[in-house]
C-alpha positions as CSV (number, residue, x, y, z in Angstrom):
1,X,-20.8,94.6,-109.4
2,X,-17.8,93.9,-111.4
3,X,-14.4,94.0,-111.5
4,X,-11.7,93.6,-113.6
5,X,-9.4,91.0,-114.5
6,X,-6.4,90.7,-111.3
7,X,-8.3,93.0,-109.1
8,X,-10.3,93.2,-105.8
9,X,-13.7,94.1,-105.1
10,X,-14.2,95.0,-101.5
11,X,-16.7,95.7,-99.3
12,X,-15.5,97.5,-95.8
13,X,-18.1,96.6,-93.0
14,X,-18.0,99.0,-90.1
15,X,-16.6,97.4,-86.6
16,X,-17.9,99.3,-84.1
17,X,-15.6,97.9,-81.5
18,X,-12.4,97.7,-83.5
19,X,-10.6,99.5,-87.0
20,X,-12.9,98.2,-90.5
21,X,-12.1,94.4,-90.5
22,X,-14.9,92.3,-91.9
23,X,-14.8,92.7,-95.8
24,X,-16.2,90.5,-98.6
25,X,-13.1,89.7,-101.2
26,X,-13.5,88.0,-104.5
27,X,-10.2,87.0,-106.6
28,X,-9.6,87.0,-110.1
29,X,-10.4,83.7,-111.6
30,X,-7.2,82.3,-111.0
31,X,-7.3,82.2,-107.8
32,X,-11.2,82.5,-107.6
33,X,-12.6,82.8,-103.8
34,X,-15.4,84.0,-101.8
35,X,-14.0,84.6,-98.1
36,X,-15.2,86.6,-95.2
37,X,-12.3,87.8,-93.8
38,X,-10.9,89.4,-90.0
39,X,-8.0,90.9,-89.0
40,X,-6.4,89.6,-92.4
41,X,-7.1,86.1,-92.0
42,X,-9.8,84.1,-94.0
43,X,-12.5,82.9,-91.4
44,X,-15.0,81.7,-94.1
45,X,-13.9,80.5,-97.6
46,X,-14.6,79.1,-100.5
47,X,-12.1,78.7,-102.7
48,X,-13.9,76.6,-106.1
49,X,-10.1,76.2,-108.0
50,X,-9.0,73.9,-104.9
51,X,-12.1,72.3,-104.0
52,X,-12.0,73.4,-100.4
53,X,-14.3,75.4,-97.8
54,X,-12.9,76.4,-95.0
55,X,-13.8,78.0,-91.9
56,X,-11.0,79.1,-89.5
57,X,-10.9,81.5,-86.1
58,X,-9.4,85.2,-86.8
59,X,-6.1,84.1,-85.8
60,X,-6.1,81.7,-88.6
61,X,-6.5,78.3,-87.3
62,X,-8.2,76.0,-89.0
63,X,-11.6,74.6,-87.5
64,X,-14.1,73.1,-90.4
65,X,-12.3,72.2,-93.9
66,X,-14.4,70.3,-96.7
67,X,-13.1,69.0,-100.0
68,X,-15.6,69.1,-102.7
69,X,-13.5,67.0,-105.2
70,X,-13.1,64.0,-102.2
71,X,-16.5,64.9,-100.3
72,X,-14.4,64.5,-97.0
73,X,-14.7,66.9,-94.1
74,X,-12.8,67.6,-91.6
75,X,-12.9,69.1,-88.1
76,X,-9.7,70.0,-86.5
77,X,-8.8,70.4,-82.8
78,X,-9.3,73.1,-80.7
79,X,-6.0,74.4,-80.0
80,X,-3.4,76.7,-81.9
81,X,-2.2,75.4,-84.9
82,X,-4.3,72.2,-85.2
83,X,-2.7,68.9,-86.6
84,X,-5.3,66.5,-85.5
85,X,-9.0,66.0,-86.9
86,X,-12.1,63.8,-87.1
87,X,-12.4,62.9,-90.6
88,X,-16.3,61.8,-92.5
89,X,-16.6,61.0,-96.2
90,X,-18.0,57.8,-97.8
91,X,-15.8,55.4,-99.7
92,X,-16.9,54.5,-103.4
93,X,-14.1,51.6,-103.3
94,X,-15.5,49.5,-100.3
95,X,-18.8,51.0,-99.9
96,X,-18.5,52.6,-96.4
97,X,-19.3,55.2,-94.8
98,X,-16.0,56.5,-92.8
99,X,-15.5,58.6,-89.3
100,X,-12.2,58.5,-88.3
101,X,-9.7,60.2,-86.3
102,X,-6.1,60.3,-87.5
103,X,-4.7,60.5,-84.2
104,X,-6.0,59.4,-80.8
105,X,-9.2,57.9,-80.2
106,X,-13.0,58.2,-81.4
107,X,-15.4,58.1,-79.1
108,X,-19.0,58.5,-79.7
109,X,-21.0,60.7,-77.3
110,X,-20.6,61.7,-73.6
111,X,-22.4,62.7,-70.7
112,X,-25.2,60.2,-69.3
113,X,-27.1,59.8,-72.4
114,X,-27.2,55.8,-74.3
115,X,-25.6,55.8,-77.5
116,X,-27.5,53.2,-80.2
117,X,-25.8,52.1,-83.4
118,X,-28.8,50.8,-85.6
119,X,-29.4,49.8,-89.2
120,X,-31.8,50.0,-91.2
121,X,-34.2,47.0,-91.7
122,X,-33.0,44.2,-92.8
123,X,-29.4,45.7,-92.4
124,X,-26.6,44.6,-90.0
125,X,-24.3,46.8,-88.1
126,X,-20.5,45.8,-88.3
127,X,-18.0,46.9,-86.3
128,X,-14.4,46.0,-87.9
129,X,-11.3,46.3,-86.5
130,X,-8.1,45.7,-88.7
131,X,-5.5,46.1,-85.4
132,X,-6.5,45.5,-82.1
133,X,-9.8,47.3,-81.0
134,X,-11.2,47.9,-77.8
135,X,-14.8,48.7,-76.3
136,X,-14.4,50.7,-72.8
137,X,-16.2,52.2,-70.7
138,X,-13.9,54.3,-68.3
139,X,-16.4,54.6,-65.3
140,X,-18.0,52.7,-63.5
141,X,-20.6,52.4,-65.8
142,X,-21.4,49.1,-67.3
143,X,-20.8,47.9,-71.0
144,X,-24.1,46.8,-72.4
145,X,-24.1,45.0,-76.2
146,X,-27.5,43.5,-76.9
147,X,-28.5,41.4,-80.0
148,X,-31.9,40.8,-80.3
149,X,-31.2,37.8,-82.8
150,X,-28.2,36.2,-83.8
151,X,-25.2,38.0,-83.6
152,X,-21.7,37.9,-84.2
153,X,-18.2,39.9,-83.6
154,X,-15.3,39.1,-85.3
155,X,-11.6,40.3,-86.3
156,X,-10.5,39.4,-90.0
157,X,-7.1,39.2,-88.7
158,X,-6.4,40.6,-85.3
159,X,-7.5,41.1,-81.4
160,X,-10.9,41.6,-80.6
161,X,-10.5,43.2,-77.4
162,X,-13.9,44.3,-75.3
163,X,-12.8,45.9,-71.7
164,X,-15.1,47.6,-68.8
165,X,-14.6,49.5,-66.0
166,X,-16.8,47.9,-64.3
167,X,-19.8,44.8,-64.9
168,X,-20.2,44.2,-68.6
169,X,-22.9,42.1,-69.6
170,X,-23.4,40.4,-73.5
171,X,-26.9,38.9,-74.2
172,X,-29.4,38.4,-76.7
173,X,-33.0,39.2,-75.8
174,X,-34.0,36.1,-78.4
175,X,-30.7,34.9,-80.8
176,X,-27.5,33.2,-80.4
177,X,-25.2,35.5,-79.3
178,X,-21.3,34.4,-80.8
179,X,-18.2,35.6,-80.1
180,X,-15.7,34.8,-82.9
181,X,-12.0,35.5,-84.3
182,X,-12.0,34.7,-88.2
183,X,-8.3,34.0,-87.9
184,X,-7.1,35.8,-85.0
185,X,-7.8,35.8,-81.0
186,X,-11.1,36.2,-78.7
187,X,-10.1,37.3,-75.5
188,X,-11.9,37.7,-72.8
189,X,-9.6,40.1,-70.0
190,X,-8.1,38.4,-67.2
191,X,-11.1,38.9,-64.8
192,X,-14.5,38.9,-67.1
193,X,-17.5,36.8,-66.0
194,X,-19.8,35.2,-68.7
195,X,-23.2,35.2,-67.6
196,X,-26.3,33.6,-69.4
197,X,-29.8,33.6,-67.5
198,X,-30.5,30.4,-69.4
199,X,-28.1,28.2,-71.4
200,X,-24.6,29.2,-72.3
201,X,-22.4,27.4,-74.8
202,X,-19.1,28.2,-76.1
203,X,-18.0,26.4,-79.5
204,X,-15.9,26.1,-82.1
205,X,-17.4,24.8,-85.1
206,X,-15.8,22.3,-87.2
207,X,-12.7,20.6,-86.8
208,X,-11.4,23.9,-85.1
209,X,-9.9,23.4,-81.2
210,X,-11.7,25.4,-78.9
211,X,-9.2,26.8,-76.3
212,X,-9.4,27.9,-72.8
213,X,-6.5,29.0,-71.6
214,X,-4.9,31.2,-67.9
215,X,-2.0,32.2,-66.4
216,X,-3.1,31.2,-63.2
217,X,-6.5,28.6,-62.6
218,X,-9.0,28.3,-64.6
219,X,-12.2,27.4,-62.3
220,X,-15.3,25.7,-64.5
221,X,-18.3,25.3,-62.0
222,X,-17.1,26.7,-58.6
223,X,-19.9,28.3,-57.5
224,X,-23.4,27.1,-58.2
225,X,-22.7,24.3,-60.8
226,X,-25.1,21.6,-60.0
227,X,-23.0,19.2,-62.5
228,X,-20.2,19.8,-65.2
229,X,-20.9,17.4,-68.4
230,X,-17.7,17.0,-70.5
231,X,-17.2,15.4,-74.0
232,X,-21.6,14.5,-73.7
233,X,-21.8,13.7,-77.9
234,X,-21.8,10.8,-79.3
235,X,-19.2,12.8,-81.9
236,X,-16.7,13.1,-78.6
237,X,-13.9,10.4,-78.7
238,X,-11.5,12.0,-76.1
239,X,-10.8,14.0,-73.3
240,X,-7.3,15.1,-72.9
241,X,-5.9,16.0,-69.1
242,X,-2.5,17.1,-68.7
243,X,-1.6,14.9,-71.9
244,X,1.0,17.6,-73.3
245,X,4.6,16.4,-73.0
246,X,6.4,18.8,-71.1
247,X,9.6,19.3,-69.1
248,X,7.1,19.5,-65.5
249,X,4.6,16.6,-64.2
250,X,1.1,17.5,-63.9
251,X,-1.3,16.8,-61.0
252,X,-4.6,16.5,-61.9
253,X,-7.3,16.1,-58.6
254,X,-10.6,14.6,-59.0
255,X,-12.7,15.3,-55.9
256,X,-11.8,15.5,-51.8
257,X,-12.8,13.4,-49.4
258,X,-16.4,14.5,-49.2
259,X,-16.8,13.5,-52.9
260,X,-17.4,10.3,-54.9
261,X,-16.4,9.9,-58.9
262,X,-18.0,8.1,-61.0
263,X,-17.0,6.7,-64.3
264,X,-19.1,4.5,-66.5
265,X,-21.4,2.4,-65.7
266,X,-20.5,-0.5,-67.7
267,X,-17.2,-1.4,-70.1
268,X,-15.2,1.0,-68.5
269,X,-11.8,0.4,-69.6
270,X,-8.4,2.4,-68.0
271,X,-5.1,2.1,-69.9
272,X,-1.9,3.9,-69.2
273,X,0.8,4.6,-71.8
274,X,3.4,3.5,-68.9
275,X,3.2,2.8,-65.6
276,X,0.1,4.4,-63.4
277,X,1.2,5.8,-60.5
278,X,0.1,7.9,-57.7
279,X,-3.3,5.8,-57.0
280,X,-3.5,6.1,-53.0
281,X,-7.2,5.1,-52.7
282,X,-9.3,2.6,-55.3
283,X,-12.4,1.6,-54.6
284,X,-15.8,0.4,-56.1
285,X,-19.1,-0.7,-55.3
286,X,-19.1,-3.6,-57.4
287,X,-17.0,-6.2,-58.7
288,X,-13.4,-6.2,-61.0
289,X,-13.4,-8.7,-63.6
290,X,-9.2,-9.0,-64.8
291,X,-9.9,-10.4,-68.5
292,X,-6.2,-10.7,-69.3
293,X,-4.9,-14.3,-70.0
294,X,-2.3,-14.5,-66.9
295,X,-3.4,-11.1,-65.0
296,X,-0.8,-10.1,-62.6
297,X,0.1,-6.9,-60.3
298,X,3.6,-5.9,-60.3
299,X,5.2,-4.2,-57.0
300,X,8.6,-2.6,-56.9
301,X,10.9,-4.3,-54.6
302,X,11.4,-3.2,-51.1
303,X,7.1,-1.9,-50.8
304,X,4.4,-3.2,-49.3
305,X,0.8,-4.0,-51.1
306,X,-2.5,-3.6,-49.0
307,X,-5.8,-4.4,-50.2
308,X,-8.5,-3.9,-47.4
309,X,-10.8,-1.3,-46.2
310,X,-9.2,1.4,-44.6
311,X,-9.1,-0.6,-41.0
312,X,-5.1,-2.4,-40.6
313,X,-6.9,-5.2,-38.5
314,X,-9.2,-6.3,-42.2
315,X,-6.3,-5.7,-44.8
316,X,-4.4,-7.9,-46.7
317,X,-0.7,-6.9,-47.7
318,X,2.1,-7.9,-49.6
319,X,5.6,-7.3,-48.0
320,X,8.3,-7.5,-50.7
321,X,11.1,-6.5,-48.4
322,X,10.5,-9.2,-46.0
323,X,8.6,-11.9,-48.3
324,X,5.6,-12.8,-46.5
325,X,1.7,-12.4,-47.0
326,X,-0.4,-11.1,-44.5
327,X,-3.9,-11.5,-44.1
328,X,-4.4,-8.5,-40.6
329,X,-1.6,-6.7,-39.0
330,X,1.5,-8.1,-37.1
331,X,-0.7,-8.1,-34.0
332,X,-3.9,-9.4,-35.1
333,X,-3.3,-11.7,-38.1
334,X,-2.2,-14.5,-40.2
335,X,1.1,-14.1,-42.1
336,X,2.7,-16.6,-44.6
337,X,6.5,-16.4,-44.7
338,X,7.9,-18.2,-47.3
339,X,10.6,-18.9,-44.8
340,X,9.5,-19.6,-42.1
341,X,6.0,-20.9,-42.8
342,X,2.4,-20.0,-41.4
343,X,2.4,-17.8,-38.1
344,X,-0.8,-16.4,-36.6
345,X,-1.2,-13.7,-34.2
346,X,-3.5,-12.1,-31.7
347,X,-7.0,-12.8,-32.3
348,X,-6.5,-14.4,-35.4
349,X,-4.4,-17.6,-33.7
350,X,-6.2,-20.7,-33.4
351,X,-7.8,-22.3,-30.1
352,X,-6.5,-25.9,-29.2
353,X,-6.8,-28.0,-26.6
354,X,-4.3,-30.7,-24.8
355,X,-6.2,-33.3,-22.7
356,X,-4.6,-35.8,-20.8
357,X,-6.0,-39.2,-19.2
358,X,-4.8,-42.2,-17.4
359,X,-2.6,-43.5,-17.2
360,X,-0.9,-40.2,-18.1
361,X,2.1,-39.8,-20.4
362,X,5.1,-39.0,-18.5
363,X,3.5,-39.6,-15.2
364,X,4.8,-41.0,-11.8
365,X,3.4,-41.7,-8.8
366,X,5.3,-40.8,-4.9
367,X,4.4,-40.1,-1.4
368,X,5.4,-36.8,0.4
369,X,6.6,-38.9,2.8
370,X,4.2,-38.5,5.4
371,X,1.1,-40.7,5.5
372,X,1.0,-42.4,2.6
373,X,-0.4,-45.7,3.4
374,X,-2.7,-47.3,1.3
375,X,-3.4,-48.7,-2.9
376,X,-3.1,-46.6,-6.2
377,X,-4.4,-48.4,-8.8
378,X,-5.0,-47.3,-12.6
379,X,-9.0,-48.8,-14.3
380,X,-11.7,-48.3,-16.4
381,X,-15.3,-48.4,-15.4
382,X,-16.1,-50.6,-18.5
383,X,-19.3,-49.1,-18.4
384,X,-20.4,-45.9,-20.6
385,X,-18.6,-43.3,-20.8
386,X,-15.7,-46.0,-19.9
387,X,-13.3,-43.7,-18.1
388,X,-10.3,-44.4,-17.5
389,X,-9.1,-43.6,-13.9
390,X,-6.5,-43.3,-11.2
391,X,-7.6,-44.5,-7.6
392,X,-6.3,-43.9,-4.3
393,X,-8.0,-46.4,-1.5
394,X,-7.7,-45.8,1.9
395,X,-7.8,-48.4,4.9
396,X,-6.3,-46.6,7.6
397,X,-7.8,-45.4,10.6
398,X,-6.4,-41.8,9.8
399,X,-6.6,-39.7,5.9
400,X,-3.6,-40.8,4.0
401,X,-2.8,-39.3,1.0
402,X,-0.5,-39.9,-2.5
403,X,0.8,-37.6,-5.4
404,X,0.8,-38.1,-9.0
405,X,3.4,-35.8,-10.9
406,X,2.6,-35.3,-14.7
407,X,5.2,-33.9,-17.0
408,X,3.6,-32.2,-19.6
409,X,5.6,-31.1,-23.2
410,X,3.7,-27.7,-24.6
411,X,3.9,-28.0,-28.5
412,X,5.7,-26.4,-31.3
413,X,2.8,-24.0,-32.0
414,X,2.1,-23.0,-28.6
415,X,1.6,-19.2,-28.3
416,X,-0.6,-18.7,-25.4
417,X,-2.5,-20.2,-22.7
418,X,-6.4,-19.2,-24.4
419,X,-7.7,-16.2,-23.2
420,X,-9.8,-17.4,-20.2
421,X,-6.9,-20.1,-18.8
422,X,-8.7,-22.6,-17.6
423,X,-7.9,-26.2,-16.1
424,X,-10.5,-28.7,-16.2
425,X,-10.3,-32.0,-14.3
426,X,-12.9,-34.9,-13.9
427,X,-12.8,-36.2,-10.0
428,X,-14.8,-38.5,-7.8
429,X,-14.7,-38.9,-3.8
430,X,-16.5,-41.2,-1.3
431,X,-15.9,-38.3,1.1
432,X,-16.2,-34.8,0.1
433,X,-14.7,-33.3,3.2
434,X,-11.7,-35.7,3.4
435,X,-11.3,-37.2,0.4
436,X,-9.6,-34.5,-1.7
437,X,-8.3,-33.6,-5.0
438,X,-5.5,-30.7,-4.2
439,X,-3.7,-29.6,-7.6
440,X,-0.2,-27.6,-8.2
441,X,0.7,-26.4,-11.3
442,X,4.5,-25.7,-12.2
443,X,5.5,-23.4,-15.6
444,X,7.8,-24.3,-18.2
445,X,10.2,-22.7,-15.7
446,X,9.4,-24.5,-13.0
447,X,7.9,-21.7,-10.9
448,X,4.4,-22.5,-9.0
449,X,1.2,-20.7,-11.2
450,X,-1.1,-22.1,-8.2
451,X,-0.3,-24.2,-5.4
452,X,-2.8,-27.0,-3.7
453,X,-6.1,-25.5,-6.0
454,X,-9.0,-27.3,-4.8
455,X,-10.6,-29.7,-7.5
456,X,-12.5,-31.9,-5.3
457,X,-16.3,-32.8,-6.0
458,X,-18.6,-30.5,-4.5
459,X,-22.1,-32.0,-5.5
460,X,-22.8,-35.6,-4.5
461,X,-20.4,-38.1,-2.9
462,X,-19.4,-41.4,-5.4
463,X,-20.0,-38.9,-8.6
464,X,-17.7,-37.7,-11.4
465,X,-17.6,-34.1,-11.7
466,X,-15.5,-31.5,-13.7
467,X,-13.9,-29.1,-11.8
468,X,-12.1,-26.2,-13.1
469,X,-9.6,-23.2,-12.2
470,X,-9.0,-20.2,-13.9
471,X,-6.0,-19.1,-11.1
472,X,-4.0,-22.3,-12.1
473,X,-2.4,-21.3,-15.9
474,X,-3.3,-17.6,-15.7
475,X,0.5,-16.0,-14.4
476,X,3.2,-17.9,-15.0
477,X,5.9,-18.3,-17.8
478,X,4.7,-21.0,-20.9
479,X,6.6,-21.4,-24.2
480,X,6.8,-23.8,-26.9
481,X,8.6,-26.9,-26.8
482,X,8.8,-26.2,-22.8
483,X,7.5,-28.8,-20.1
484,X,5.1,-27.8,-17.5
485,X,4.5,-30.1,-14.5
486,X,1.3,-30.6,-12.8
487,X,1.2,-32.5,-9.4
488,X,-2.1,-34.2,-7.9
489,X,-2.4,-35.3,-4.4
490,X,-5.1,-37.4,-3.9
491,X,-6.3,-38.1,0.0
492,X,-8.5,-41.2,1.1
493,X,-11.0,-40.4,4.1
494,X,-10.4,-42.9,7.1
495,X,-11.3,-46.6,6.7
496,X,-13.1,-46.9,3.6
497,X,-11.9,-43.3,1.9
498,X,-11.8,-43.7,-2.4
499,X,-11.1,-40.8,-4.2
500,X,-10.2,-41.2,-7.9
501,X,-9.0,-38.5,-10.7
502,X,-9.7,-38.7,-14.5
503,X,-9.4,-36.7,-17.9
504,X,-7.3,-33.4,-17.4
505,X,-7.4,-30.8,-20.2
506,X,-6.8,-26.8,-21.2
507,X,-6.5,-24.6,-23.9
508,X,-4.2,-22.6,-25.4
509,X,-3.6,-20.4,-28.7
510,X,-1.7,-21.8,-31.1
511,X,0.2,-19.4,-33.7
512,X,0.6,-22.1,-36.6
């Protein structure tokens, strides 16, 4: 059929349901077409002088539109007067094949069904981003990206952003899986979880700093680590903790007090740029070597160094605002006063022991006035163990008795009588009934400790013995440079009554 130039040729197709509406129209080759039309409006076309085929609704909006002279196609929007489309064509310049949207997102399937992007063999898939770019799944379905050999994910430029609704997992069933920024950032969210069922290793190749960082903590090993190796290369010269020089101190914590640390085994060497501070506990199993010339520890003024074991009664300390060393505490312990000399205390003070024998320093010798009829004289036996001795002999029908008084000067380092006060005599006695030894003991303030203790010989008549009390020093008052007074009254039986008294000594604790 044909028509001439400028004209129509149409065909009118019956509609049973409406007026004639579907016609076939063919232009003049000017404006050459081939368009099914309805109600006016073009809903198939091809149109050769513009390069286009188009197919559009009967109202006129445009669904499918293909260039011929750019092979692009288009597919518009289903609404009234659609601006937005998918675009597909291939790119001659760059070699790609192109789907793109020019507004809004793409998104590739729906419903339950998997999606797979795969290339041929021997081909990769690349997915490039030129902003920021996101993967996201917006149920709670999970995110699943599976290499099965090595693989890698980059930005030339920009973000690489992966984000899931809910658990995401990245693996490789065989490969390395890497995760890499040519020049931009990696991120990985603000609550993502990388999980390897065997080894996982993050790294940064080169000279490039590999960099972890959080607003909040950032938690290496919490769970189920069974160790944490850092800087474990012979190429690792340094670890850097809290060594940026900011405004703000750092606090960096190294176990609790279940915990041990270990560093090094040997050559371990710690240096501070200024002064290390902080330090509350040190300790080690074995020994510190100080290989400086003229080592030395510096403490500020007005503190106090300990060195011990956690137990006040084993340390030794340092006090700079009093100026004494200190080898205990102030109740149980040596200190060293520059001052005021050596001082012990407690149970650290030293036992010594003041004896006496006759004739006794600052001794005399009275009656009490009443029966005190007979000889004191002072000897030696001149035998082994050659005691010297007081004797009282008696030649009276009746006991007659006479008192030796004994002033007795505590020293200068006198703290304490010892800890079981005990005064020891050595006595003898032809009579162990009458011939007595009765012994009072005056303190350093003259007030009776015991009055008229026993000490006589209980064993064998004509024997030495050493006879003790523990009720004679045990109450009263005693202090250094003081003078205590003991008082001995010897009695001679009747007729023939000897009864003699030698060596007298005690203990006490001395605090220098």
């Amino acid at each position: 059929i044909t028509a001439a130039s400028a004209t129509n040729l149409a065909i009118t197709l019956p509609d049973v349901a409406t007026d004639p509406n579907f016609l076939v129209s063919v232009t003049s080759p000017s404006t050459s077409k081939f368009a099914v039309q309805s109600g006016a409006n073009d809903v198939f076309m091809i149109q050769p002088s513009a390069d286009l085929v188009k197919i559009q609704d009967n109202a006129g909006n445009l669904a499918f539109n293909f260039n011929t002279s750019t092979s692009t196609l288009r597919i518009y929007e289903n609404i009234a007067s659609p601006v937005n489309y998918l675009e597909l064509y291939y790119d001659n310049a760059t070699s790609k094949g192109i789907v793109k949207v020019n507004s809004g997102t793409l998104e590739l399937g729906s419903g339950s069904g998997p999606i797979s992007l795969e290339a041929g063999a021997g081909a990769a898939v690349t997915i490039l981003g030129h902003a920021a770019s996101s993967f996201i799944t917006d149920t709670a379905s999970a995110l699943t990206i599976t290499a099965a050999a090595a693989s890698t994910w980059s930005t030339s430029a920009g973000a690489l952003t992966l984000t899931s609704a809910a658990a995401a997992t990245w693996s490789t069933s065989a490969g390395t899986l890497t995760v890499q920024a040519g020049g931009g950032t990696v991120s990985l969210g603000t609550s993502t979880i990388l999980t390897a069922n065997a080894g996982l290793t993050v790294n940064s190749g080169g000279a490039t700093a590999l960099t972890i960082d959080s607003g909040a903590a950032i938690n290496i090993g919490n769970t189920n680590a069974t160790s944490v190796s850092l800087c474990n290369s012979a190429a690792c010269d340094t670890i850097n903790i809290g060594n940026l020089a900011t405004v703000d101190a750092d606090t960096i914590i190294l176990g609790d007090t279940l915990d041990s640390l270990t560093i090094a085994s040997t050559g371990l060497n710690v240096t501070s740029g200024g002064a290390l501070s902080g330090i509350t506990t040190l300790s080690t199993s074995g020994d510190w070597t100080w290989t400086a010339t003229t080592p030395g520890i510096t403490i500020n003024a007005g503190e106090v160094w300990t060195l011990g074991n956690g137990v006040a009664t084993d340390n030794i300390s340092f006090d700079l605002t009093n100026n004494f060393f200190r080898v205990g505490d102030a109740t149980n312990g040596l200190t060293l006063d520059v001052d005021t000399g050596p001082v012990y205390a407690g149970t650290a003070r030293l036992t010594k022991r003041i004896t006496l024998m006759p004739e006794y320093a600052g001794a005399t010798l009275t009656g009490d006035g009443t029966n005190n009829t007979g000889t004191m004289t002072s000897d030696n036996m001149t035998s082994t163990p050659f005691r010297n001795y007081y004797q009282w002999a008696n030649t009276q029908g009746t006991a007659q008795d006479y008192d030796i008084w004994i002033k007795v000067p505590l020293p200068a380092d006198f703290s304490a009588m010892a800890a079981t006060p005990t005064l020891s005599i050595d006595t003898y006695s032809s009579d162990l009934t009458n011939g007595t030894v009765l012994v009072t003991v005056y303190d350093t303030s003259n007030t009776a400790d015991c009055t008229s203790a026993a000490f006589t010989p209980t064993g064998a008549i004509n024997t030495w013995e050493t006879k003790t009390q523990t009720t004679c020093l045990d109450t009263g008052t005693y202090a250094a440079d003081g003078i205590m007074t003991i008082r001995i009254k010897l009695t001679g039986a009747a007729t023939t009554g000897v009864t003699r008294v030698n060596t007298i000594f005690f203990n006490y604790l001395a605090k220098f």
